[in-house]
PQR file of N, CA, C, O and H, with PARSE charges and radii, in Angstrom:
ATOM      1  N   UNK A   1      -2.959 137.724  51.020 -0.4000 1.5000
ATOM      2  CA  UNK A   1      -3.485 138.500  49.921 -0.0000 2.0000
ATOM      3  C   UNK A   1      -4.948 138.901  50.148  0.5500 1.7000
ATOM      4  O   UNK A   1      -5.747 139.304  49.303 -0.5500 1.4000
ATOM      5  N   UNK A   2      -5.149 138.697  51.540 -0.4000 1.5000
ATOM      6  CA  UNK A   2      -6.890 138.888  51.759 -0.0000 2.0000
ATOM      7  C   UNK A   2      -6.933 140.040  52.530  0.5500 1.7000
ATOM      8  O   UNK A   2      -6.840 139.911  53.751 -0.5500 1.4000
ATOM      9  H   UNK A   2      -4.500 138.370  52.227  0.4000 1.0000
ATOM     10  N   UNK A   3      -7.128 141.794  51.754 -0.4000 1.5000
ATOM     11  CA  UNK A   3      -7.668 142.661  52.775 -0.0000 2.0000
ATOM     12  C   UNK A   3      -8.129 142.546  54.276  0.5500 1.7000
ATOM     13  O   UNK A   3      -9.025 142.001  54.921 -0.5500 1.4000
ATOM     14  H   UNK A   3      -7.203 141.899  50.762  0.4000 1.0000
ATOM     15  N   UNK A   4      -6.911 143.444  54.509 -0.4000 1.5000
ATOM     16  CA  UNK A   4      -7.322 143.051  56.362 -0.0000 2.0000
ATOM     17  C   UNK A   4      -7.453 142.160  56.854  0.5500 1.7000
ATOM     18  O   UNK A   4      -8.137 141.995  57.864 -0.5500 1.4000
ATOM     19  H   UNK A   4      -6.183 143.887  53.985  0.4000 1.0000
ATOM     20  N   UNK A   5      -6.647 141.108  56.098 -0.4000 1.5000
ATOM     21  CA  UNK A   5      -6.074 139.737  57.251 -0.0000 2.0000
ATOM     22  C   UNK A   5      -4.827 140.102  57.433  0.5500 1.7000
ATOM     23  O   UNK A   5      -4.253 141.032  56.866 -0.5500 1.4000
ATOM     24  H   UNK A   5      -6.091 141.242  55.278  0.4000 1.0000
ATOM     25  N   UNK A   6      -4.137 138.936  58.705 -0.4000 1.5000
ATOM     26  CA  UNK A   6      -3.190 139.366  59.088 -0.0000 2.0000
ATOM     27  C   UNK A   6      -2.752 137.584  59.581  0.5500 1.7000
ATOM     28  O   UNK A   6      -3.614 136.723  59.752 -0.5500 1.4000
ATOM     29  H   UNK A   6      -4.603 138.181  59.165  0.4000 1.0000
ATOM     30  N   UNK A   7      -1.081 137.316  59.757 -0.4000 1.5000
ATOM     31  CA  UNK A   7      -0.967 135.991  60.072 -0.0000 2.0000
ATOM     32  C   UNK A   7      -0.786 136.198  61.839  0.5500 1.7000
ATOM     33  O   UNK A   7      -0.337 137.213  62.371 -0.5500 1.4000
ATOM     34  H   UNK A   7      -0.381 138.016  59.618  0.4000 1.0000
ATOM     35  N   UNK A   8      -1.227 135.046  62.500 -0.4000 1.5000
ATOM     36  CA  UNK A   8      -0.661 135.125  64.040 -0.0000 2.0000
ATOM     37  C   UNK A   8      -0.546 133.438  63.907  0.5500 1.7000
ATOM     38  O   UNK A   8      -1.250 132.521  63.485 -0.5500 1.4000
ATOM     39  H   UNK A   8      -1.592 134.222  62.067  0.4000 1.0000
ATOM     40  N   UNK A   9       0.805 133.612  64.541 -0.4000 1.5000
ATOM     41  CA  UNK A   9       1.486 132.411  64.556 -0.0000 2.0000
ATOM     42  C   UNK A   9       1.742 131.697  66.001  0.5500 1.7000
ATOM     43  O   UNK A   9       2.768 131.991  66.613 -0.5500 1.4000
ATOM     44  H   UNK A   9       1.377 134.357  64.884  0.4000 1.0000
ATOM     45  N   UNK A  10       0.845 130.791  66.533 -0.4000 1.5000
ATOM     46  CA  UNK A  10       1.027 130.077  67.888 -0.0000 2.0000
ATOM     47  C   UNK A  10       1.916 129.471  68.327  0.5500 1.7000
ATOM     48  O   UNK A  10       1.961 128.315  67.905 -0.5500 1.4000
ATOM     49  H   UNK A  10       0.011 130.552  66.035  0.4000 1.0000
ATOM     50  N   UNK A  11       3.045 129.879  69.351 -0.4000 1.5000
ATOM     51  CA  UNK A  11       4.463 128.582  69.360 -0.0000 2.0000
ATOM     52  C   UNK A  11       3.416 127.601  70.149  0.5500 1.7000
ATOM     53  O   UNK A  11       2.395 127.629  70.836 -0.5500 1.4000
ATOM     54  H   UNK A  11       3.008 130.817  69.694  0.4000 1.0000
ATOM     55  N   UNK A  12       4.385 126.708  69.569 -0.4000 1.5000
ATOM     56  CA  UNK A  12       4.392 125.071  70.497 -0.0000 2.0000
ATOM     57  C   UNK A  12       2.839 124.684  70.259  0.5500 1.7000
ATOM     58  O   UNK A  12       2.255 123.988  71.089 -0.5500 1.4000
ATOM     59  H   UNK A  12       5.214 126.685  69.010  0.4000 1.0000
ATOM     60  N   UNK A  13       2.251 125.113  69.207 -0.4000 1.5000
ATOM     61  CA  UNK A  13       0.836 124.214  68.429 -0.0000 2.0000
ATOM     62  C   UNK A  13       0.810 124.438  67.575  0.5500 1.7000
ATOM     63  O   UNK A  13       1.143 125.505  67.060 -0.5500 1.4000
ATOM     64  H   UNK A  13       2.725 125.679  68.532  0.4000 1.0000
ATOM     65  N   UNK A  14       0.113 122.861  66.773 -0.4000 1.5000
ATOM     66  CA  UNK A  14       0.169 122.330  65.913 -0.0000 2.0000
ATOM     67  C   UNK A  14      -1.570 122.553  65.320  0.5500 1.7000
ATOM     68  O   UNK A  14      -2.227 123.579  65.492 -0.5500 1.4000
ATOM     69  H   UNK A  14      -0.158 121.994  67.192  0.4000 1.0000
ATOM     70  N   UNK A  15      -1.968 121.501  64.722 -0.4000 1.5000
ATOM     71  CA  UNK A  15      -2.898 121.940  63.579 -0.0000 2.0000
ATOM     72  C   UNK A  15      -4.359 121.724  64.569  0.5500 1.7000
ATOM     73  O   UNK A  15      -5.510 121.831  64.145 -0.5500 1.4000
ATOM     74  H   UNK A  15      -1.435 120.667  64.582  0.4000 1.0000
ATOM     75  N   UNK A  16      -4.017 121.449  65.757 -0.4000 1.5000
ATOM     76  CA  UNK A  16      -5.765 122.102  67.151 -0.0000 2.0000
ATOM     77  C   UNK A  16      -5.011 122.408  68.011  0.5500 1.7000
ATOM     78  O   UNK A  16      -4.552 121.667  68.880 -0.5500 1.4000
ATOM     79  H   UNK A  16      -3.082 121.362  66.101  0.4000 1.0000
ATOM     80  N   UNK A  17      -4.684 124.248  67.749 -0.4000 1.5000
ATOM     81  CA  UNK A  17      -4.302 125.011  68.022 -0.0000 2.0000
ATOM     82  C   UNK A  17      -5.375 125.281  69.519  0.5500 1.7000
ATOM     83  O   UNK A  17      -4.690 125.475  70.523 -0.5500 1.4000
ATOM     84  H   UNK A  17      -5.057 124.850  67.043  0.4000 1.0000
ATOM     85  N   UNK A  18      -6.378 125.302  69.684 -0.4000 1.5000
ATOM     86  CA  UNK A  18      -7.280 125.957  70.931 -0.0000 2.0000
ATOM     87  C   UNK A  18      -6.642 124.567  71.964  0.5500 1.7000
ATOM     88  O   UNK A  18      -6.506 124.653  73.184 -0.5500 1.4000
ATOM     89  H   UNK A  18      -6.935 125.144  68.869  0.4000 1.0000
ATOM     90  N   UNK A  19      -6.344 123.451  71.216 -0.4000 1.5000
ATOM     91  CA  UNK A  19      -6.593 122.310  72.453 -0.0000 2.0000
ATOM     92  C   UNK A  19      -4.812 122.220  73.107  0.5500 1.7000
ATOM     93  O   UNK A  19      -4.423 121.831  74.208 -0.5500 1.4000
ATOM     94  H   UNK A  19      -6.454 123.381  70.225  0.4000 1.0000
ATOM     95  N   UNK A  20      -4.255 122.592  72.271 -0.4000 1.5000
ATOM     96  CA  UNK A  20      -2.519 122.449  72.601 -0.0000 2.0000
ATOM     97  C   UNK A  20      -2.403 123.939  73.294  0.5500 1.7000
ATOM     98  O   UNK A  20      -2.031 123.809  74.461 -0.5500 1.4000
ATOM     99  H   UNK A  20      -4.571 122.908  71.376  0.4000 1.0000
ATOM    100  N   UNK A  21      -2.531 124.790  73.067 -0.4000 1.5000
ATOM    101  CA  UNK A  21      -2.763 126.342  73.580 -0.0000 2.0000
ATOM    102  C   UNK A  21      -3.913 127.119  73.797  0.5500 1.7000
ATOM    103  O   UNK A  21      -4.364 128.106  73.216 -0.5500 1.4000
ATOM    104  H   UNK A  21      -2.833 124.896  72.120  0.4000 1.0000
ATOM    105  N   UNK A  22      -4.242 126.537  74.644 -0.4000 1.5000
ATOM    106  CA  UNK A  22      -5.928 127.238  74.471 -0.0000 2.0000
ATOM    107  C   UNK A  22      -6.065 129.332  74.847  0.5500 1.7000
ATOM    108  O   UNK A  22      -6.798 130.217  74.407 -0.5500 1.4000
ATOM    109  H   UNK A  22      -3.876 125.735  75.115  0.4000 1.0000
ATOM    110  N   UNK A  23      -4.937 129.296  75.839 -0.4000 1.5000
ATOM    111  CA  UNK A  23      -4.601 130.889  76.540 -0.0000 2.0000
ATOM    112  C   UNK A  23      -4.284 131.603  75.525  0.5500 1.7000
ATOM    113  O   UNK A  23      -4.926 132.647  75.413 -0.5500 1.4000
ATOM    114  H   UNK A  23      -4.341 128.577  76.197  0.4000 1.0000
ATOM    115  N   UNK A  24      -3.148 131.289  74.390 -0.4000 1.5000
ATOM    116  CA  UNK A  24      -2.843 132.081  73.188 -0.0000 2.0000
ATOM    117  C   UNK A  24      -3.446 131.854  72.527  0.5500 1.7000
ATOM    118  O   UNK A  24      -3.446 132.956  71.980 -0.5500 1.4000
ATOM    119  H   UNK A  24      -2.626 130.441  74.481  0.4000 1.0000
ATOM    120  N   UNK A  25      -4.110 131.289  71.956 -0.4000 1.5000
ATOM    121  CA  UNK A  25      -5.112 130.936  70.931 -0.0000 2.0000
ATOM    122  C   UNK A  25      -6.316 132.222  71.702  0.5500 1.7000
ATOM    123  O   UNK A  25      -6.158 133.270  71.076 -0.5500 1.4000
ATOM    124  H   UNK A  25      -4.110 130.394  72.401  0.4000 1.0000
ATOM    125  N   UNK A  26      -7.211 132.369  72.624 -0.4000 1.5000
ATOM    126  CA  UNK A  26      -8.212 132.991  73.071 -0.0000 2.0000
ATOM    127  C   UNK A  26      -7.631 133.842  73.021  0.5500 1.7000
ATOM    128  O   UNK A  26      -8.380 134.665  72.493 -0.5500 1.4000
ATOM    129  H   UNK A  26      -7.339 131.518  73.133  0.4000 1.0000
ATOM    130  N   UNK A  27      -6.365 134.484  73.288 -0.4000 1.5000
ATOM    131  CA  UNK A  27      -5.627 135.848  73.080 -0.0000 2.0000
ATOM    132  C   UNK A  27      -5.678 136.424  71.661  0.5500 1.7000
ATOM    133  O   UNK A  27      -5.816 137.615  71.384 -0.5500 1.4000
ATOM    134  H   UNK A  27      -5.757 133.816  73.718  0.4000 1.0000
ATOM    135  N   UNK A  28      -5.539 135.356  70.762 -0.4000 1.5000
ATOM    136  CA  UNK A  28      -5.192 135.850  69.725 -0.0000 2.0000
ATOM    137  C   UNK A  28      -6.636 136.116  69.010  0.5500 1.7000
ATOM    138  O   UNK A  28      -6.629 137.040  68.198 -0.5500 1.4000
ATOM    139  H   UNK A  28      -5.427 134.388  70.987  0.4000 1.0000
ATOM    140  N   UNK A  29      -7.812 135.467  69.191 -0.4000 1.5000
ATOM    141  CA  UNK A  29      -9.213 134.841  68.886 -0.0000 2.0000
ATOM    142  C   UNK A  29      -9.787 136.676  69.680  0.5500 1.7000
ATOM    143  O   UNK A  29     -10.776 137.194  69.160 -0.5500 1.4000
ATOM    144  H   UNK A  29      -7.818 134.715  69.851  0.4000 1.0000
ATOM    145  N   UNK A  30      -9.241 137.262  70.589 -0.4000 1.5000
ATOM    146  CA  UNK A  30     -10.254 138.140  71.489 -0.0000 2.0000
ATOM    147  C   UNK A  30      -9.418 139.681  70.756  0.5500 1.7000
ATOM    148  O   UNK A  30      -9.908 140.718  70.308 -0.5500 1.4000
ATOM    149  H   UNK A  30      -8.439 136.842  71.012  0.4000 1.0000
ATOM    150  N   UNK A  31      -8.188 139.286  70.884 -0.4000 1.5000
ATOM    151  CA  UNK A  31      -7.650 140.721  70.051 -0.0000 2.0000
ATOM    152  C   UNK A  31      -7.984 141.082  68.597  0.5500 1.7000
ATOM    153  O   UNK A  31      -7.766 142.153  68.030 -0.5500 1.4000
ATOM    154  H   UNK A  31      -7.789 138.444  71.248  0.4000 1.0000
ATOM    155  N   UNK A  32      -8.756 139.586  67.940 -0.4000 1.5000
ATOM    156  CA  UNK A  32      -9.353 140.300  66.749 -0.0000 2.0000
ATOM    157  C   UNK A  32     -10.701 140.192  66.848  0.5500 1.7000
ATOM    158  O   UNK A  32     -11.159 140.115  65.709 -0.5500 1.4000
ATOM    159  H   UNK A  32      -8.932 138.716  68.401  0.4000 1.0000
ATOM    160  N   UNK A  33     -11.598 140.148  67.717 -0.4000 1.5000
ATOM    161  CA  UNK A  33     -12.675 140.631  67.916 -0.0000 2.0000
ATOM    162  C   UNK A  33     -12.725 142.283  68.205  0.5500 1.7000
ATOM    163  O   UNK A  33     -13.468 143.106  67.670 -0.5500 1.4000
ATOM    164  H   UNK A  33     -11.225 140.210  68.643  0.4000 1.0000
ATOM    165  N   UNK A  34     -11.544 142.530  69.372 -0.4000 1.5000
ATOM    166  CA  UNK A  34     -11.404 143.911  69.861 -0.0000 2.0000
ATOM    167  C   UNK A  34     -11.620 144.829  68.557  0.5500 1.7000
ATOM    168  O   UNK A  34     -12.433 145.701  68.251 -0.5500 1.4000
ATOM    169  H   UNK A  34     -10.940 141.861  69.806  0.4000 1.0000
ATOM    170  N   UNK A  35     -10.334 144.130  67.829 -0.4000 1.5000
ATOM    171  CA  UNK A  35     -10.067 145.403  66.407 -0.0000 2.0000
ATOM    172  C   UNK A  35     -11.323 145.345  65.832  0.5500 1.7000
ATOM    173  O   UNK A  35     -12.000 146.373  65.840 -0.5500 1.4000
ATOM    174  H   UNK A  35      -9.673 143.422  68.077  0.4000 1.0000
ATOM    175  N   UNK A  36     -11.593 144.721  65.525 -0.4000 1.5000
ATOM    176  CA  UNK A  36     -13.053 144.499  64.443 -0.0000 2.0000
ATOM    177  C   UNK A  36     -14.626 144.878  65.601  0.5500 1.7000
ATOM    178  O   UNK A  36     -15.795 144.812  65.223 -0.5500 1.4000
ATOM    179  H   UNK A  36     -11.043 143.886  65.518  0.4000 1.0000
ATOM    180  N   UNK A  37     -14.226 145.194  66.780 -0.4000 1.5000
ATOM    181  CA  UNK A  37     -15.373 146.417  67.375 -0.0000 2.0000
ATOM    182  C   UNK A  37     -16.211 145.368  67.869  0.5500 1.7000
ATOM    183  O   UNK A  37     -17.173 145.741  68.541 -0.5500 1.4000
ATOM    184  H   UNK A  37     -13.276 145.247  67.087  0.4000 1.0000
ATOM    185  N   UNK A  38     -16.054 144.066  67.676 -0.4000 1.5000
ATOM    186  CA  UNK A  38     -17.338 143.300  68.575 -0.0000 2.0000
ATOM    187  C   UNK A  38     -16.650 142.515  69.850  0.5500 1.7000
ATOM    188  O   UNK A  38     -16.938 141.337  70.060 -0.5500 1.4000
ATOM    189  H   UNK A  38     -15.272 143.763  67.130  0.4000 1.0000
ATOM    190  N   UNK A  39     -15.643 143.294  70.765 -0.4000 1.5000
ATOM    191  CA  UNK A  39     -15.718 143.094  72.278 -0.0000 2.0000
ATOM    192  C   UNK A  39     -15.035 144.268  72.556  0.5500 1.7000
ATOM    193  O   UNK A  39     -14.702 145.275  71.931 -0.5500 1.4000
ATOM    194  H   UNK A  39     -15.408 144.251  70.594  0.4000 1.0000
ATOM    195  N   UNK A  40     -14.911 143.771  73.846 -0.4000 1.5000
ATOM    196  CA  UNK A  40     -14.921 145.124  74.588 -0.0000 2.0000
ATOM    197  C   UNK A  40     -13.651 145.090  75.413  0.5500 1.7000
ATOM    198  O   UNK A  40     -13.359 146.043  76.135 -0.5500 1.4000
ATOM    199  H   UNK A  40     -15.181 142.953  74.353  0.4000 1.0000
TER
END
């Protein structure tokens, strides 16, 4: 219900998501930097 959020859902991690998946987690962490214009 929060303008311009969105859910992304990590398989196979649990609630420290960077330490069980750190590759999808930074995937998911860098594609919403992209949208929101601060990377490149």
């Amino acid at each position: 219900m929060i303008p311009g959020s969105r859910l992304e859902i990590i398989e196979d991690a649990g609630h420290f998501a960077p330490a069980e998946q750190p590759d999808a987690c930074a995937h998911v962490i860098l594609n919403w930097l992209r949208d929101a214009g601060l990377a490149d």
